[in-house]
C-alpha positions as CSV (number, residue, x, y, z in Angstrom):
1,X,0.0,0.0,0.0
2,X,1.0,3.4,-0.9
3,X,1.2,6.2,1.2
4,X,1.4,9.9,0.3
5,X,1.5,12.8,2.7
6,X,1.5,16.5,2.2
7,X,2.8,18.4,5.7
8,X,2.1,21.9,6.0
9,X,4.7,22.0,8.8
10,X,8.0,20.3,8.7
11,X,10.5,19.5,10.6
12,X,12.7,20.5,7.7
13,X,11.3,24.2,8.0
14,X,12.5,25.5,11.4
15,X,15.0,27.7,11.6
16,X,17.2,27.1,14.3
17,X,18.2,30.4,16.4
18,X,21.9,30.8,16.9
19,X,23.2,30.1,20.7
20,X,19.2,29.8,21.5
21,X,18.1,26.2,19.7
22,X,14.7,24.8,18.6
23,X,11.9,27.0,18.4
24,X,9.1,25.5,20.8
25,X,6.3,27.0,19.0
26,X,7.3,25.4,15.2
27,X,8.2,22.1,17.0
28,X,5.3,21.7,18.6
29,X,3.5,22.4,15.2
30,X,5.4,20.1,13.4
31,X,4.7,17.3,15.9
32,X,1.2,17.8,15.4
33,X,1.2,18.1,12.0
34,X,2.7,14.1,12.2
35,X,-0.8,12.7,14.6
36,X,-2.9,12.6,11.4
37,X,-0.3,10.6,9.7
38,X,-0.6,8.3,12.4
39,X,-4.3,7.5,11.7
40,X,-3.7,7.3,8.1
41,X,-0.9,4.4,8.6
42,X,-3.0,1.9,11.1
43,X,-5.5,3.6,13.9
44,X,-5.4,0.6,15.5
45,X,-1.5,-0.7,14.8
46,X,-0.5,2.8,15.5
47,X,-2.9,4.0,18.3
48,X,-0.3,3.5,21.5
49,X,1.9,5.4,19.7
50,X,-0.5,7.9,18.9
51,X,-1.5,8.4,22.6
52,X,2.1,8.4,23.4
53,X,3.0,11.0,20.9
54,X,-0.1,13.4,21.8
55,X,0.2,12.9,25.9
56,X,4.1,14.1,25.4
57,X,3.7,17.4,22.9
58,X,0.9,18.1,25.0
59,X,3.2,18.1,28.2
60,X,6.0,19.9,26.4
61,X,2.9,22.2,25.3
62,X,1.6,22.8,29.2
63,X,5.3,24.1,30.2
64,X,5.7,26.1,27.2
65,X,2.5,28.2,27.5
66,X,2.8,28.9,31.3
67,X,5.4,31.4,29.7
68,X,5.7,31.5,25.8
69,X,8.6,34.3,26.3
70,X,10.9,31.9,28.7
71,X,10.0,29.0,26.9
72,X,10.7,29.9,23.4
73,X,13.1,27.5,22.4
74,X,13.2,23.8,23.4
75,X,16.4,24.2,25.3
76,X,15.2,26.9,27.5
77,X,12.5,24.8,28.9
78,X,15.1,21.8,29.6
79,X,17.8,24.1,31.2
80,X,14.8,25.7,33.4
81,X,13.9,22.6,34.0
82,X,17.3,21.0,35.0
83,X,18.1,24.1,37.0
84,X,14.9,23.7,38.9
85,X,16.0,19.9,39.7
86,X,12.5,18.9,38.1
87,X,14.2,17.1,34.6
88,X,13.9,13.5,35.9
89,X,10.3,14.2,37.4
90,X,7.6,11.7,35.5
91,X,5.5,13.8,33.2
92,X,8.3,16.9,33.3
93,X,8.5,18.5,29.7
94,X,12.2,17.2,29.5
95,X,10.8,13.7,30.1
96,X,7.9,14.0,27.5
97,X,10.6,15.5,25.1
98,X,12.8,12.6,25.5
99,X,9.8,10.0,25.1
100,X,9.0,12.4,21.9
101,X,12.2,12.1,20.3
102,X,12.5,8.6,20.8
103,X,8.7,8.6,19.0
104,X,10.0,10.7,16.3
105,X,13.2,7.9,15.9
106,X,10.9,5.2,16.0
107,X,8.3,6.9,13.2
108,X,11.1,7.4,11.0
109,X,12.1,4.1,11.5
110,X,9.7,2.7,10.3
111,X,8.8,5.0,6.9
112,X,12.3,4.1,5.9
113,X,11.7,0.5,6.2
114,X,8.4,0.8,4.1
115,X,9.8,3.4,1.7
116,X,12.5,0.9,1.2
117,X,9.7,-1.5,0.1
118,X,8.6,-3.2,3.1
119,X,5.1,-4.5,2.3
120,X,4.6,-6.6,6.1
121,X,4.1,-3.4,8.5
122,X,4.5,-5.9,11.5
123,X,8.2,-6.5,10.0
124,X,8.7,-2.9,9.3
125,X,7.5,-2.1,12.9
């Protein structure tokens, strides 16, 4: 089967800021942009992954609008957070960015294996 998917936000289009990192805003938008995908691959296959991905942008999300000016960049949130000794706390935005990334790995993952013509999604999983 044959997928084809049109992002309006990509990864690919954030501009990093120099000395500051990852925009929080256009990450966060990019992550969403990916949930529909998820639904289109396998709602059921793909649901835990799904929840995961959601609960953790939408942790990442909580932190960033307590103060969108402090938070602006990914990297302020984690040094806040590791300066506030709250980084290893379950559901802190460093934790849900970790889990996130590791998401984002795993997602890519697995496109490669079926843009590299793997037809069994079990084996591409």
């Amino acid at each position: 089967q044959f997928f084809l998917f049109v992002l309006d936000t990509r990864f690919s289009d954030i501009e990093l800021r120099e000395e500051e990192g990852i925009p929080t805003e256009e990450f966060l938008e990019s992550c969403y942009a990916i949930v529909p995908v998820l639904d289109k691959l396998g709602p059921t296959v793909f649901a835990p992954v799904k929840m995961d991905f959601v609960g953790n942008i939408k942790k990442i999300n909580q932190k960033f609008i307590t103060n969108k000016e402090e938070f602006d960049t990914l990297q302020k949130i984690v040094l806040h957070e590791v300066n506030a000794g709250v980084a290893q706390v379950r559901n802190s935005a460093t934790e849900a960015l970790l889990w996130l990334k590791r998401g984002l790995k795993f997602l890519k993952g697995f496109l490669t294996e079926v843009k590299n013509g793997e037809k069994n999604i079990q084996t591409a999983l």
